[in-house]
Phi, psi and omega in degrees: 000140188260163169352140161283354179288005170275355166270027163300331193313118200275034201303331166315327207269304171307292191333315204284333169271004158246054179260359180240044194244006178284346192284115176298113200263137174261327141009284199287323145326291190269344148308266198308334170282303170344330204258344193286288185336300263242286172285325173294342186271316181298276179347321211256312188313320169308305186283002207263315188249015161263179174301129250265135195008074167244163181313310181317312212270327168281343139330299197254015157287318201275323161266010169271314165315294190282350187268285168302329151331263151004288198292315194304332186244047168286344183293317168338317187254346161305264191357300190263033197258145180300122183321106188122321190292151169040047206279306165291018146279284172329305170321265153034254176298332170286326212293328174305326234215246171328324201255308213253348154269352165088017173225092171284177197287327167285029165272329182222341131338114193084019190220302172303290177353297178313340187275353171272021193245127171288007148289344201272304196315126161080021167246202171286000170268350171276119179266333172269028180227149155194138212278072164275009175270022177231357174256189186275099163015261210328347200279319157352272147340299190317312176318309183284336182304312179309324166326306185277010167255311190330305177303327200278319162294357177263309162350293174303302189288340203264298165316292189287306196293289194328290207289331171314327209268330212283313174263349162285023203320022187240359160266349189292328174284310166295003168265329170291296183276357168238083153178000183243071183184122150307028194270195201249301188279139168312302207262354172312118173233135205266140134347142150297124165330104201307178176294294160349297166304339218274308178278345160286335184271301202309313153337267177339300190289351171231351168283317178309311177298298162349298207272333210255328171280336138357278174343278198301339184276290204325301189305327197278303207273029186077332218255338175226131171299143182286025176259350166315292199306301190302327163268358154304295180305321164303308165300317157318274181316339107016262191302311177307297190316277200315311185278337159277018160268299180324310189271315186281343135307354184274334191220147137001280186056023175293320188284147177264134175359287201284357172257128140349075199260143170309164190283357167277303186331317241252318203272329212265344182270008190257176188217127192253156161201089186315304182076172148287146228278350194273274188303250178013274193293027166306291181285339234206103171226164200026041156095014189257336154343287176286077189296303225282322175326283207293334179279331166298303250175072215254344162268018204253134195300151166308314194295009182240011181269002183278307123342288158320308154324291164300349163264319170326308174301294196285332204237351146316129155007172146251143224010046173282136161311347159322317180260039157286291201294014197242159182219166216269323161185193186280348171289252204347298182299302220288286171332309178298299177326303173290003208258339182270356154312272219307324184285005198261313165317306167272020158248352167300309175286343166281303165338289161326326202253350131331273181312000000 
């Protein structure tokens, strides 16, 4: 359970100094993604044809990762973009985006949102939370591990599965609830589609099949090399790895299942890494650095959350609890995570062995 001292949190007072940071530049919104996309697809097309582990190709491996890294998590803010808003950016961001990397928007659409509902956060009903500081270290690592299989599972799900389901119907409810979702937990299993829902994912779910068979006839037929597949997949592992570094830096991970947290708590278990101004949002990219910020202010555009960060800091109280949530860089969050596991353990086992 965390301090009861978060309800020190001056929340009025931050609402009235960011109150005029809610508003969405769209400009900015389709420039950074367009020139990110734009350049991560030019990029990967550079590594596809240059020579095999030459300086070129691994150069332009590396900004085609950090450049679709970027593009990619732009789904984060469809999510929180006010409903009705930005419907061809949304479009878009899959055709550009979403369908030709296998994680079209509804894989995390209609999913994220909960973690932000304050019954939800940090319990077992939050699938994108899990208490790794009360588990065992290794759970860590494990975590990260998972990454590196995940393009195969999309792969698999999208290629194989989607045209499989079309004729088997009776795979279509386990595919929808284990297998169309982006979390953290194993054991998630999603809701069935509203009516409403039923024609936007079944689209989606089959332009992503689409995209992959496309891929794949090219491929068959000579006309694109198969180290294509092979550095697609590298780059997936790229974007997963880099972002699953990211979510273990994003939160705490202190709370236990059966607890409720008030909505500061919620804020004090979250994590800003302001960071460098270059580097950082590499791994932390459209405003996700500031975790702890967007969790405070969960509609608020990414490009104002930086700002908003810098008016908190300057115009909060001395000693309001705000600049608790901030750590130094992503090694910092990550070494604290593991170092309050291992201790959770070994006072868990002096306990134990105590009784």
């Amino acid at each position: 359970m965390l301090n009861p001292i978060s309800k020190e949190f001056p929340m009025a007072q931050a609402k009235k100094v960011t109150e005029d940071l809610f508003k969405p530049n769209h400009w900015i919104y389709w420039i950074d993604f367009l020139f990110f996309d734009l350049l991560g697809w030019a990029s990967f097309v550079c590594a596809v044809t240059a020579p095999d582990f030459s300086f070129r190709q691994i150069a332009a491996f590396v900004v085609a990762g950090f450049s679709l890294y970027r593009a990619v998590i732009f789904v984060h803010e469809l999510t929180h973009l006010k409903k009705g808003t930005f419907q061809t950016f949304h479009i878009v961001w899959n055709l550009l985006c979403g369908f030709p990397l296998m994680v079209p928007s509804m894989l995390y659409m209609g999913v994220h949102i909960d973690h932000h509902k304050q019954k939800f956060y940090g319990t077992k009903n939050d699938k994108e939370y899990f208490d790794f500081a009360r588990e065992k270290p290794y759970r860590i690592p494990l975590f990260l591990f998972t990454m590196v299989l995940a393009p195969g599972i999309f792969l698999l799900r999208f290629l194989v599965l989607t045209p499989l389901s079309y004729v088997i119907q009776p795979m279509r409810k386990p595919l929808w609830e284990m297998a169309s979702s982006l979390v953290v937990s194993a054991h998630y299993k999603r809701r069935m589609p509203t009516r409403e829902e039923r024609r936007v994912w079944l689209f989606q779910e089959f332009m992503t099949f689409a995209y992959s068979l496309a891929g794949m006839t090219l491929m068959v037929f000579g006309i694109w090399p198969w180290k294509a597949l092979v550095l697609w997949y590298l780059a997936a592992v790229f974007i997963l790895f880099t972002n699953g570094l990211r979510t273990l830096a994003a939160h705490c991970y202190r709370n236990p299942p059966d607890h409720e947290m008030a909505f500061s708590e919620q804020f004090l278990d979250s994590v800003d890494v302001p960071g460098h101004f270059f580097l950082t949002p590499l791994w932390g990219p459209v405003g996700l650095r500031y975790h702890a910020t967007h969790h405070l202010f969960p509609g608020m555009p990414y490009h104002s959350l930086g700002e908003a960060h810098r008016r908190l800091m300057k115009e909060l109280p001395p000693g309001n609890p705000y600049p608790r949530v901030m750590r130094s860089s992503l090694w910092g969050a990550l070494t604290q995570l593991w170092k309050e596991a291992a201790d959770f353990q070994r006072k868990s086992a002096r306990t134990a062995a105590d009784r």
